[in-house]
C-alpha positions in Angstrom: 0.0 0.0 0.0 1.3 3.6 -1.3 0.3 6.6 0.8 -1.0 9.2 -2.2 1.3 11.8 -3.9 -0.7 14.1 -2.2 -1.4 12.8 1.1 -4.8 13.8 1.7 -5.9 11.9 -1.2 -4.9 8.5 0.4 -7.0 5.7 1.2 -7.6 5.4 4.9 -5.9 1.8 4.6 -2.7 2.9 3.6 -2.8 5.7 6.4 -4.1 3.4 9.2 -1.4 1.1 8.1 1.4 4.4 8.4 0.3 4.7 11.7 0.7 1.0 12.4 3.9 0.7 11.4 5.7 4.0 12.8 5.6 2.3 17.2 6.2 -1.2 16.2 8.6 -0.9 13.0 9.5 2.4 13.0 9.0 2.3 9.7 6.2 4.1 7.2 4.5 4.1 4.2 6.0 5.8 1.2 4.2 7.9 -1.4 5.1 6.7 -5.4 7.6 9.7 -6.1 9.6 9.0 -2.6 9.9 5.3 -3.7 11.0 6.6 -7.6 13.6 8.8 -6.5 14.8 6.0 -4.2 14.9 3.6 -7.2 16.7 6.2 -9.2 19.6 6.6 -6.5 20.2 2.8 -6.6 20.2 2.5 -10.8 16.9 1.5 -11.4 15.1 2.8 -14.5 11.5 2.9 -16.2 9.9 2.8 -13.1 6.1 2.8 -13.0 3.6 2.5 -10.0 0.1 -0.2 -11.0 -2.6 0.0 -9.4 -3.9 -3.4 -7.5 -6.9 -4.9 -6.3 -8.2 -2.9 -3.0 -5.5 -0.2 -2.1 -2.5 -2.6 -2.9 0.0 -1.3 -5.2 3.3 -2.4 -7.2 6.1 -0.9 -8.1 8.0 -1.7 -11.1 11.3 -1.2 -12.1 14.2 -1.9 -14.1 18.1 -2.2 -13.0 20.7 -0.6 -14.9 
């Protein structure tokens, strides 16, 4: 689950699931351009974000 670009637009899964995650992994959801630029640091190209079933995503890339 991707939190929305724009973070008011997200589903309230993937935010209930942020909030899950921050005391018990200390991790967090990430929004599509975060995970991108991520992917780009690392050498990943032709990256692209589908859209699931429910408010599942996946992201696709390519390495270098």
């Amino acid at each position: 689950m991707l939190l929305a670009d724009d973070v008011k637009s997200s589903t309230s899964s993937s935010t209930s699931m942020n909030v899950i995650m921050l005391p018990y992994t200390k991790g967090r959801q990430y929004r599509p351009k975060e995970l991108i630029t991520r992917l780009e640091k690392a050498g990943f190209v032709d990256m692209h974000v589908k859209n699931l079933v429910d408010d599942y995503d996946l992201v696709i890339a390519t390495k270098k």
